[in-house]
C-alpha beads as a LAMMPS data file, in Angstrom:
LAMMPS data file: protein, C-alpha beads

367 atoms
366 bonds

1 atom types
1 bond types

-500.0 500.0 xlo xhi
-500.0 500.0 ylo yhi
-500.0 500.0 zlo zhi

Masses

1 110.0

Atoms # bond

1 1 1 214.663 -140.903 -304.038
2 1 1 213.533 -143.347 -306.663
3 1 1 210.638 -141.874 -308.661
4 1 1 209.002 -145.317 -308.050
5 1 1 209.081 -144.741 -304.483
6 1 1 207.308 -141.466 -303.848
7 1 1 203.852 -142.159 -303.405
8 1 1 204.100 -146.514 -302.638
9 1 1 201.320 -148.702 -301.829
10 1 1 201.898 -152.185 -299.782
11 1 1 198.958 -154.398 -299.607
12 1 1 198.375 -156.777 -297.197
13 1 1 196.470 -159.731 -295.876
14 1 1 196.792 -159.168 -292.469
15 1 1 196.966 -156.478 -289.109
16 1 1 201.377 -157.007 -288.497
17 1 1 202.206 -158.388 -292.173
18 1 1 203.033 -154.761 -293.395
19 1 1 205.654 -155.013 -290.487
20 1 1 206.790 -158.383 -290.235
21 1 1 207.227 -158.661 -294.207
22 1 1 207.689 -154.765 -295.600
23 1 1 208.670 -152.904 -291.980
24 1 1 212.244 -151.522 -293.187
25 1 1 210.306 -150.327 -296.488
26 1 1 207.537 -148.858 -295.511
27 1 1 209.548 -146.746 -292.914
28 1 1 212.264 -145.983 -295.073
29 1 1 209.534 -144.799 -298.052
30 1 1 208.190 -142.921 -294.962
31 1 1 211.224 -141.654 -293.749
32 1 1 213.107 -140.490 -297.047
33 1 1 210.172 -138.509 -297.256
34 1 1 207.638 -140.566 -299.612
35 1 1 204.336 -141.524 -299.105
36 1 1 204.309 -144.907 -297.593
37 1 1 200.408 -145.787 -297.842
38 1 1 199.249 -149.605 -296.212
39 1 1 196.158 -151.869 -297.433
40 1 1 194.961 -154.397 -295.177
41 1 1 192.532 -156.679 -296.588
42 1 1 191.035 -158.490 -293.331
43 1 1 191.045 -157.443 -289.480
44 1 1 192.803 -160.921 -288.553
45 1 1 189.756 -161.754 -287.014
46 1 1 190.685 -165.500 -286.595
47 1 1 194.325 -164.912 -285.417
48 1 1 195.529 -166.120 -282.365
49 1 1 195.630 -164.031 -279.436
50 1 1 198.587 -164.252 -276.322
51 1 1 197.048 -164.425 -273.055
52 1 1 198.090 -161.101 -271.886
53 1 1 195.456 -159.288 -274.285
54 1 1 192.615 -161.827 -273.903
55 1 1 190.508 -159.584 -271.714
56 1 1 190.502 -157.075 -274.769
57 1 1 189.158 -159.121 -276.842
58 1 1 186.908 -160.692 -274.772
59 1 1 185.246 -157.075 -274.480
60 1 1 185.993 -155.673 -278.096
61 1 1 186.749 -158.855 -280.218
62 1 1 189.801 -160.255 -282.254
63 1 1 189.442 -158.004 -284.916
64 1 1 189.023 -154.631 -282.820
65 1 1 192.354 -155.372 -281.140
66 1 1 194.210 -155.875 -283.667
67 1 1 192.682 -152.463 -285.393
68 1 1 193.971 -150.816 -282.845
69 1 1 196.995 -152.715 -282.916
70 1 1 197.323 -151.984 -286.643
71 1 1 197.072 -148.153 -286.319
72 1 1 199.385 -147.668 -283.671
73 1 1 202.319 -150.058 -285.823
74 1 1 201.438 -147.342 -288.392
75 1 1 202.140 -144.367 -286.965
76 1 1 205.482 -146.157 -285.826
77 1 1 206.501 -146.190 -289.312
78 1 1 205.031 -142.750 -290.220
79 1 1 202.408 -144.865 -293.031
80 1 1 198.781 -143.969 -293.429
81 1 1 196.318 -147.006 -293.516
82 1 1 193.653 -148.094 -295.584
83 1 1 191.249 -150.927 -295.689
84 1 1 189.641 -153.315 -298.163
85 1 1 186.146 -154.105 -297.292
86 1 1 183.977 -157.292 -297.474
87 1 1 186.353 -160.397 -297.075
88 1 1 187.662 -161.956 -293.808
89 1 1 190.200 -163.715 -292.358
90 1 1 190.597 -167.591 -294.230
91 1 1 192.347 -169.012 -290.570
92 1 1 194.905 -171.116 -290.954
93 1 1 196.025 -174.800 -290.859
94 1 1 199.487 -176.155 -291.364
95 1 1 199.648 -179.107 -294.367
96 1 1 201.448 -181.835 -294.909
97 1 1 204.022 -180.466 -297.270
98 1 1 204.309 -177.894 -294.328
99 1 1 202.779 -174.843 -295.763
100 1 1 200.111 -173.278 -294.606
101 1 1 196.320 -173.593 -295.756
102 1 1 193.230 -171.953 -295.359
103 1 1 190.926 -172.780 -292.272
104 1 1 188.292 -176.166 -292.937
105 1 1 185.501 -174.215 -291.523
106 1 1 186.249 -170.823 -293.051
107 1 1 183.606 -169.035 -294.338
108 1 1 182.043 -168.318 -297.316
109 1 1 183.652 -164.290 -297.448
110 1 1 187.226 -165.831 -296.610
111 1 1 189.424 -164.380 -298.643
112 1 1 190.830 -167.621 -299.377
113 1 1 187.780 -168.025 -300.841
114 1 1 187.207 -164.862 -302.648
115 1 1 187.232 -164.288 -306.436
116 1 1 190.251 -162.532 -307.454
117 1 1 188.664 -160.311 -309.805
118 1 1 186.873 -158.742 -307.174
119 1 1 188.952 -158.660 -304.789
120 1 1 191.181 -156.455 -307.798
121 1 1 188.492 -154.104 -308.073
122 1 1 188.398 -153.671 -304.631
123 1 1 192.174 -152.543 -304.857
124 1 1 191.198 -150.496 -307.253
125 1 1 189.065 -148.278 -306.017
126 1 1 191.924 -147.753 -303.389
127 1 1 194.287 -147.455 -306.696
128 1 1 192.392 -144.604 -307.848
129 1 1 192.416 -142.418 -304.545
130 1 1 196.079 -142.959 -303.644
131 1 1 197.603 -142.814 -307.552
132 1 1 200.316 -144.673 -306.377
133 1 1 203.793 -144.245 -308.216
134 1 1 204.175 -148.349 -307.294
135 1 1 202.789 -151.490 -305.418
136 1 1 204.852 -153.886 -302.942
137 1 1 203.072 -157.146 -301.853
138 1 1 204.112 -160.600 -301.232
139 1 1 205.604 -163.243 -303.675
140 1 1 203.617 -165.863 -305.670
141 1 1 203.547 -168.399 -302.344
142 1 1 202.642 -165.434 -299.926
143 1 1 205.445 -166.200 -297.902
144 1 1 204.685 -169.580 -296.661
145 1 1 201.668 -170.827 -298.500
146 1 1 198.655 -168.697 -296.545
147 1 1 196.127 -168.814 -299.061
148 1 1 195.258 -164.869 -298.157
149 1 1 198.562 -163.867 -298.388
150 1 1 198.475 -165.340 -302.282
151 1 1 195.144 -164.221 -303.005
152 1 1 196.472 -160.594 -302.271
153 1 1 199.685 -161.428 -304.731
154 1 1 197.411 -162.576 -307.020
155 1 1 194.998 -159.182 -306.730
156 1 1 197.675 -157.211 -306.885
157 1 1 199.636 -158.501 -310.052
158 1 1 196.553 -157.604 -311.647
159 1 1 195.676 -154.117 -310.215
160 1 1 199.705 -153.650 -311.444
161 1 1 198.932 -154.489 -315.075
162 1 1 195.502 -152.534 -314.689
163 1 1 197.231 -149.364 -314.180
164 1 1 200.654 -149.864 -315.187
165 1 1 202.061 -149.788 -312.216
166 1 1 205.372 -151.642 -311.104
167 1 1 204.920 -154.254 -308.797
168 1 1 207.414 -154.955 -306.123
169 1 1 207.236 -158.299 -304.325
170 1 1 209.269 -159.260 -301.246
171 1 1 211.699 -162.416 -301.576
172 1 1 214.477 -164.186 -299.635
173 1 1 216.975 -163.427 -301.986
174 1 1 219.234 -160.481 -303.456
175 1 1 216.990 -158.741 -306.119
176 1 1 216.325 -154.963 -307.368
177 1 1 215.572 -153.034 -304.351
178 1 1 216.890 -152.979 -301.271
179 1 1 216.160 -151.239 -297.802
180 1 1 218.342 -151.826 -294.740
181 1 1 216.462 -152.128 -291.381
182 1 1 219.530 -150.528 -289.201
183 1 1 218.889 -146.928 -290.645
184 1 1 215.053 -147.346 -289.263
185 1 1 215.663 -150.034 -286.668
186 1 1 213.551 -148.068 -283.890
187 1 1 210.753 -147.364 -286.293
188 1 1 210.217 -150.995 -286.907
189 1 1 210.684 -151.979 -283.590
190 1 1 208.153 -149.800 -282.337
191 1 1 206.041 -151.209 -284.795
192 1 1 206.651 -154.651 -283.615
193 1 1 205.901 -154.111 -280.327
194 1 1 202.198 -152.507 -281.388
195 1 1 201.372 -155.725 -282.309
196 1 1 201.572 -157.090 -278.704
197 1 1 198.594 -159.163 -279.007
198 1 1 199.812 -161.012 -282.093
199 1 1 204.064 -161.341 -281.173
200 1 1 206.898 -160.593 -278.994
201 1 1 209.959 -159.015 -279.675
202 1 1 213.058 -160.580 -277.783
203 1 1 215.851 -158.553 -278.993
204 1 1 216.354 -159.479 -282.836
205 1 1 213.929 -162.254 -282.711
206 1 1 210.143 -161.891 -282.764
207 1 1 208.178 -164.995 -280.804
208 1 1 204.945 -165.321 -282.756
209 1 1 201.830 -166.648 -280.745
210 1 1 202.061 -169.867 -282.116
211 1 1 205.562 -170.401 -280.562
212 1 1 207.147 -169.770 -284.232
213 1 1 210.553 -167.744 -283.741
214 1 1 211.213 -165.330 -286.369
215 1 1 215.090 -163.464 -286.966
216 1 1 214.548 -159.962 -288.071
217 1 1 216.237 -159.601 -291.544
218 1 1 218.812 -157.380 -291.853
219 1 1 217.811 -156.484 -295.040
220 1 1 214.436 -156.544 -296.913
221 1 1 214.825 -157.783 -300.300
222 1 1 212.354 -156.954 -303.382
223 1 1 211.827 -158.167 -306.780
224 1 1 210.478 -155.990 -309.922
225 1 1 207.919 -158.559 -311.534
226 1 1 205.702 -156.120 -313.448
227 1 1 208.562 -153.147 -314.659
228 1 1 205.614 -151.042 -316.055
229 1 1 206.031 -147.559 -316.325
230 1 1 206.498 -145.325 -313.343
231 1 1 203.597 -143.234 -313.827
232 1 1 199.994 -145.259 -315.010
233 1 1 199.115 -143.657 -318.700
234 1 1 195.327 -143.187 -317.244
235 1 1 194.839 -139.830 -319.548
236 1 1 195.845 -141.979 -322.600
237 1 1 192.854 -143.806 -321.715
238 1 1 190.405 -141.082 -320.519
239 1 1 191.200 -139.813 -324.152
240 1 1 190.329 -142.150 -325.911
241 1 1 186.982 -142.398 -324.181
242 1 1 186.524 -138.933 -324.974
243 1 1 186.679 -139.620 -328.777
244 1 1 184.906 -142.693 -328.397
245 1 1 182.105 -141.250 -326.714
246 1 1 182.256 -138.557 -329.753
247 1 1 182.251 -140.846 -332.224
248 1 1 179.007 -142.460 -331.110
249 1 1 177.604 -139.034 -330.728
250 1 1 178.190 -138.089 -334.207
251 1 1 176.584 -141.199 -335.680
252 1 1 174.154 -141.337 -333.419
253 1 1 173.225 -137.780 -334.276
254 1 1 173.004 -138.586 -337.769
255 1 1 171.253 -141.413 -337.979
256 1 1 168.532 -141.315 -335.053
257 1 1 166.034 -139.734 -337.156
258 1 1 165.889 -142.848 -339.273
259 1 1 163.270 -144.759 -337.706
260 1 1 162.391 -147.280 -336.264
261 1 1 166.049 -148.640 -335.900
262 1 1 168.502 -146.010 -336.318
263 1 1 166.974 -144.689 -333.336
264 1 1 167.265 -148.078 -331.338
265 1 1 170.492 -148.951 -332.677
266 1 1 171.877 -145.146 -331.576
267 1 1 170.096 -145.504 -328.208
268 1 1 171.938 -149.126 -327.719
269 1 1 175.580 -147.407 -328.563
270 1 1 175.218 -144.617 -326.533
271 1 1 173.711 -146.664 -323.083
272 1 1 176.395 -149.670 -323.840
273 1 1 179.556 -147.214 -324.489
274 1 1 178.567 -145.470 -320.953
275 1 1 177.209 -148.256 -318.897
276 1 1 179.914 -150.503 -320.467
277 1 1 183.153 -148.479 -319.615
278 1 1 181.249 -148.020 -316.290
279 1 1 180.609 -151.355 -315.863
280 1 1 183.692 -152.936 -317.384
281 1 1 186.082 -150.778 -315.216
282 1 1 184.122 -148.875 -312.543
283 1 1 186.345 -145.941 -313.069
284 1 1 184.361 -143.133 -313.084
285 1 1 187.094 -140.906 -314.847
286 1 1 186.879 -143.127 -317.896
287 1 1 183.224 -142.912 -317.682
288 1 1 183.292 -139.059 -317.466
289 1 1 185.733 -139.077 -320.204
290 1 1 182.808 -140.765 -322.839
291 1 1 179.959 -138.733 -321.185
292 1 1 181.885 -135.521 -321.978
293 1 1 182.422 -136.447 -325.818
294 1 1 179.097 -137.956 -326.221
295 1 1 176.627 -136.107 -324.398
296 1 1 178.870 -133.298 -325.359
297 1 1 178.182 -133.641 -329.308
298 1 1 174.723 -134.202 -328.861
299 1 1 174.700 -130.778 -326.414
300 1 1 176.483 -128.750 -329.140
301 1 1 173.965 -129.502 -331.836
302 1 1 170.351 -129.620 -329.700
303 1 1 170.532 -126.773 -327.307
304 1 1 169.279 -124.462 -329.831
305 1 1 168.803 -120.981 -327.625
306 1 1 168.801 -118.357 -329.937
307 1 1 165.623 -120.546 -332.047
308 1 1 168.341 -120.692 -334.581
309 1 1 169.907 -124.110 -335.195
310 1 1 173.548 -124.988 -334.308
311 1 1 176.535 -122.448 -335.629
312 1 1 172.672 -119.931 -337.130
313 1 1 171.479 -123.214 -339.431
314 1 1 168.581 -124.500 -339.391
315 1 1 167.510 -126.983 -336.832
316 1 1 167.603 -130.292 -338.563
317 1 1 169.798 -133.062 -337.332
318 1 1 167.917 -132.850 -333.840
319 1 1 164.917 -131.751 -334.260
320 1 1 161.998 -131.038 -332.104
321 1 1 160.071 -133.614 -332.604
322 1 1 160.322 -137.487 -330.557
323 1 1 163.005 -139.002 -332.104
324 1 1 165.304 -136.141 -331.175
325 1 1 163.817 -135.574 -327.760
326 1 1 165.121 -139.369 -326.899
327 1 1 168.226 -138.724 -328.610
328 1 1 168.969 -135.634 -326.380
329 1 1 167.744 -137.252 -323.012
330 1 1 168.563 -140.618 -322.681
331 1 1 172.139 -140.305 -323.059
332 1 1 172.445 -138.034 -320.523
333 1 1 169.986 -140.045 -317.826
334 1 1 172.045 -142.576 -318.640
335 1 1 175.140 -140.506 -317.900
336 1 1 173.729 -139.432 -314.871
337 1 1 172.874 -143.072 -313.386
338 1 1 176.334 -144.001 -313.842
339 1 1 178.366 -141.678 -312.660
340 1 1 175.919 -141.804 -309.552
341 1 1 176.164 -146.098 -309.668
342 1 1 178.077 -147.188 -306.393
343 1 1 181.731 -148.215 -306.930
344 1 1 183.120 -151.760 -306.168
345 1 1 183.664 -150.961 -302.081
346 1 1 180.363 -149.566 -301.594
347 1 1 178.677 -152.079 -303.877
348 1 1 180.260 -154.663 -301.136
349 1 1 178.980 -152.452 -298.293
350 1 1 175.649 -153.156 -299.574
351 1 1 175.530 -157.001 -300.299
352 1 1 177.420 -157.182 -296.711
353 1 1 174.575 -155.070 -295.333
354 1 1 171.480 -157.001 -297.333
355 1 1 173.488 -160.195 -295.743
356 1 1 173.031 -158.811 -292.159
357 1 1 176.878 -158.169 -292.063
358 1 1 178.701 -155.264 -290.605
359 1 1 180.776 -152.739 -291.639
360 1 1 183.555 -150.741 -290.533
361 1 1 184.814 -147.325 -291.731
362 1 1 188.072 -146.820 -293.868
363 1 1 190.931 -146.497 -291.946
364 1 1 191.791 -142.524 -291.662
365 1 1 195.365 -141.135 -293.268
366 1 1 197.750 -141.654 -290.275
367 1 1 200.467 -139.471 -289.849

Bonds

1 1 1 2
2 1 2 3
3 1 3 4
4 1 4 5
5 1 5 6
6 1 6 7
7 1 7 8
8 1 8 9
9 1 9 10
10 1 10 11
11 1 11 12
12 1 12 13
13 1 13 14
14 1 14 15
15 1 15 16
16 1 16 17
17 1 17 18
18 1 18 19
19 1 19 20
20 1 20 21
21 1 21 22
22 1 22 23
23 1 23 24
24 1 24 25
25 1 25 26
26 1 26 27
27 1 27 28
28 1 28 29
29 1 29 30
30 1 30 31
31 1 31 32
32 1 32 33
33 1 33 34
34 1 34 35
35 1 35 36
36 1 36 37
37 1 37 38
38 1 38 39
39 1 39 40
40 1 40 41
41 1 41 42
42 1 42 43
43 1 43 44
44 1 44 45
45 1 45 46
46 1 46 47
47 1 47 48
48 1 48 49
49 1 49 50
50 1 50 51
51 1 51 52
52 1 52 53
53 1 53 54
54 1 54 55
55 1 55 56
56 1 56 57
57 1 57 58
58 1 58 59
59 1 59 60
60 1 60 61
61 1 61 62
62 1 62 63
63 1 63 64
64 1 64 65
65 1 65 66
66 1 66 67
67 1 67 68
68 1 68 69
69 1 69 70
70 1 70 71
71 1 71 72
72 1 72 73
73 1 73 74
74 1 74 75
75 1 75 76
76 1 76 77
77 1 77 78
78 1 78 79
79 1 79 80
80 1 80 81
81 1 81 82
82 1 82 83
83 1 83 84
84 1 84 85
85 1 85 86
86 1 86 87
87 1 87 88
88 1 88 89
89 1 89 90
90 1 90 91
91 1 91 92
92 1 92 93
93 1 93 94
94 1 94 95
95 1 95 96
96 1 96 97
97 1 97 98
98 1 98 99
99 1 99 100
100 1 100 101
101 1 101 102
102 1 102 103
103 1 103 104
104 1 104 105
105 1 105 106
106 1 106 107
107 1 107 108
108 1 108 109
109 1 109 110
110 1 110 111
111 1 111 112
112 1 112 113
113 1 113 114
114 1 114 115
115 1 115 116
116 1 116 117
117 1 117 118
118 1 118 119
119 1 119 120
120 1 120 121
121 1 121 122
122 1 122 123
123 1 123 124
124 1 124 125
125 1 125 126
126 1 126 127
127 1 127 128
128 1 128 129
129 1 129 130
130 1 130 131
131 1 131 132
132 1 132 133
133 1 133 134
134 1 134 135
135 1 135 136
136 1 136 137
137 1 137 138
138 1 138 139
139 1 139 140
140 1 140 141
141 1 141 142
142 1 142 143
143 1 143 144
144 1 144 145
145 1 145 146
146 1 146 147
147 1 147 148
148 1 148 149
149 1 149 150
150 1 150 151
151 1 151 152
152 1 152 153
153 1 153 154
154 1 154 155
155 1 155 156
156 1 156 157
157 1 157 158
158 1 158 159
159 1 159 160
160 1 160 161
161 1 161 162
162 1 162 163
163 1 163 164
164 1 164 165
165 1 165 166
166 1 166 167
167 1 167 168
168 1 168 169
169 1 169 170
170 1 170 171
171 1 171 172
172 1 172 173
173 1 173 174
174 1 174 175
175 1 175 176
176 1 176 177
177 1 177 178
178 1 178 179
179 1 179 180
180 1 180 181
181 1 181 182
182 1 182 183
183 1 183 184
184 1 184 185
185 1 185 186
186 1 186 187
187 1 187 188
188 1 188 189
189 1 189 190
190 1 190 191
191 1 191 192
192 1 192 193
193 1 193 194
194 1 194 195
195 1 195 196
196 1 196 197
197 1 197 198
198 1 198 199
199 1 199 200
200 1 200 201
201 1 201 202
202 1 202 203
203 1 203 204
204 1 204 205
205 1 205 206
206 1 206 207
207 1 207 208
208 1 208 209
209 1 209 210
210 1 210 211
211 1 211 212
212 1 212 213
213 1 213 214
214 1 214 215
215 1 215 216
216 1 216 217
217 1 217 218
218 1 218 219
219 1 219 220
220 1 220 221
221 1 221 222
222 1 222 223
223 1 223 224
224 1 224 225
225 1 225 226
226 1 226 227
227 1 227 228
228 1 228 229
229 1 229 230
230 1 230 231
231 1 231 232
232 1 232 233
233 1 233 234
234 1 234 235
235 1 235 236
236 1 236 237
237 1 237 238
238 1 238 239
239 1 239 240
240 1 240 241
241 1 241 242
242 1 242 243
243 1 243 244
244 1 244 245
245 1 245 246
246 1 246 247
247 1 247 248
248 1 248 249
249 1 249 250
250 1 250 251
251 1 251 252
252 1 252 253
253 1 253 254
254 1 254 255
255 1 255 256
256 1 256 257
257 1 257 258
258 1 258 259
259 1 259 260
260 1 260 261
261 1 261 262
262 1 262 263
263 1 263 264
264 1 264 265
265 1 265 266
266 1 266 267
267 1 267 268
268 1 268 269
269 1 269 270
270 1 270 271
271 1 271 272
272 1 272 273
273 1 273 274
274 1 274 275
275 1 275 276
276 1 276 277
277 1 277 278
278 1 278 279
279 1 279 280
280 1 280 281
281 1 281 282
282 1 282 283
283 1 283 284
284 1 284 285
285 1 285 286
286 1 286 287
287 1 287 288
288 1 288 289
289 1 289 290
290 1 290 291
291 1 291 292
292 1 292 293
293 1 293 294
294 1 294 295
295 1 295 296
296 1 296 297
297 1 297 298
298 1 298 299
299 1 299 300
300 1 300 301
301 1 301 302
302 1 302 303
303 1 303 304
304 1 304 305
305 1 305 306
306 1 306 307
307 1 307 308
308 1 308 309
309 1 309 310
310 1 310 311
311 1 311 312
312 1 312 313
313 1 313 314
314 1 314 315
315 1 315 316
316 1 316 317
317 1 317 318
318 1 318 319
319 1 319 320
320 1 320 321
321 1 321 322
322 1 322 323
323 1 323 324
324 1 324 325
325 1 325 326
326 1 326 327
327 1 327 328
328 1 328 329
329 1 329 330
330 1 330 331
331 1 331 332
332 1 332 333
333 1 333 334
334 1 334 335
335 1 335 336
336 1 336 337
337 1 337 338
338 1 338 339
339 1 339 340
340 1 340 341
341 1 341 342
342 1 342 343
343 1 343 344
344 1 344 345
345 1 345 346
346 1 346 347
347 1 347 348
348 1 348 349
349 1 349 350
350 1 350 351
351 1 351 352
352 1 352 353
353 1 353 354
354 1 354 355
355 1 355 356
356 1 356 357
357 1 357 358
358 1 358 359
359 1 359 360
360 1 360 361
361 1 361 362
362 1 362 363
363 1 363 364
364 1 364 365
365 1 365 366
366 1 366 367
């Protein structure tokens, strides 16, 4: 197997775009015994629904259905599922120039309507659990035009340059990758056929709800747009932090007794190196990485248990007295409130909660 293609993320707009779009993939990832691991950013809560499931969603709702819908197409493929949090389905109009646009009356946490950014860190908290080996999304149109299906392109390209990963996207034509869907036809299929509320599948055709016919293709087609390395160089990083962090400690150490602003401006260095790196990329690796060489300095030189001073000397680059009593404990409260700060999901848990919105849990690993 590819290295590229052990541990493989495919993010999605939608409950049945991972099958319609990445099916053969994602099963053949699965199947060649990688770790084929799906994103959906929105329930579909404004899709269409055939009349055969209406009564279902007239008790559960849209978005319910197709959960249910969703997991069951996964375990078809043999994927485990995983869900972005705090945006919603845009809906869907066709234009004049016959693509497809985002609803008139969608709302204001569409994801048509989302910022980018944060819809990137909200990848990217799902980036740091997986440590996927590579990403596989859409194209730069999503497709046909859907404005969620671009805003997840979008997200993704720069999750991809984030964490040097290499992005895959799916396209019409011959490109780097290839998977055949005959080797995993019955996989797919299956999949397909979860998604009973959303199509039909009439032999090698799928009849979408809107009366769109769709040929199964024989073979899905990806392009490498982002041919980082295979692996993202995230210890490179934490490293650096680490002597960051230590150099800011050292200084600091040296120069805090010098009132009044030696002390402030050591104080401001320490609290914007860890609540910037915390803020900046809400990894809390890279934020442990700075904690450890800067609280760790400061730790090696003021915990004086023997009475003695560090290394026997005498006590005098931290001493006992206020100056050094801020220098030792505001770095580390600081430390502590943000490690402990929410990340990007559960930040959007909150606002969706202050909002009077609901939540739903994180889809569990599927077999």
């Amino acid at each position: 197997m590819d290295h590229r293609l052990e541990r493989v993320l495919f993010v999605h707009a939608h409950p049945d775009d991972e099958t319609l779009s990445t099916g053969a993939a994602i099963a053949a990832v699965a199947a060649d015994g990688g770790d084929a691991v799906v994103v959906t950013c929105t329930l579909g809560e404004r899709g269409e629904v055939r009349p055969e499931r209406q009564a279902d969603v007239d008790e559960i709702g849209v978005g319910e259905v197709r959960r249910a819908e969703l997991d069951q197409a996964l375990r078809a493929l043999g994927a485990r599922g995983r869900r972005v949090h705090g945006f919603v389905d845009s809906g869907m109009q066709w234009l004049a120039d016959g693509t497809a646009g985002a609803a008139p009356d969608s709302p204001a946490t569409a994801m048509a309507k989302a910022d980018v950014d944060d819809l990137a860190d909200a990848l990217g908290v799902i980036v740091e659990e997986v440590d996927p080996t590579a990403i596989v999304t859409y194209d730069a149109d999503g497709g046909y035009g859907h404005p969620d299906h671009v805003a997840v392109h979008r997200a993704s390209v720069l999750v991809a340059r984030r964490y040097d990963l290499p992005l895959y996207v799916r396209t019409r034509a011959r490109a780097d990758v290839a998977f055949p869907l005959e080797p995993v036809r019955e996989r797919v299929l299956a999949a397909l056929a979860a998604h009973r509320s959303q199509l039909e599948v009439r032999g090698d055709e799928v009849l979408h709800v809107g009366g769109q016919t769709q040929r199964l293709a024989e073979v899905e087609h990806y392009r490498l747009i982002e041919p980082r390395p295979a692996r993202p160089a995230r210890w490179t990083l934490r490293i650096g932090a680490g002597l960051a962090g230590a150099v800011v400690g050292v200084i600091g150490t040296f120069s805090h007794q010098q009132l009044p602003w030696g002390l402030a401006l050591s104080l401001l260095a320490a609290v914007g190196l860890i609540g910037g790196i915390r803020a900046a990329t809400g990894s809390r690796a890279l934020t442990i990485g700075a904690v450890l060489g800067l609280v760790g300095v400061v730790a090696l030189v003021a915990i004086d248990p023997l009475g003695r001073g560090a290394f026997g000397t005498e006590r005098a680059l931290v001493p006992a007295n206020l100056a050094g009593w801020l220098w030792t404990l505001v770095p580390t409260l600081v430390s502590l409130v943000a490690l402990a700060w929410p990340d990007a999901a559960s930040m959007r848990r909150i606002r969706m909660a202050a909002d009077g919105g609901t939540t739903t849990g994180r889809e569990g690993d599927r077999p």
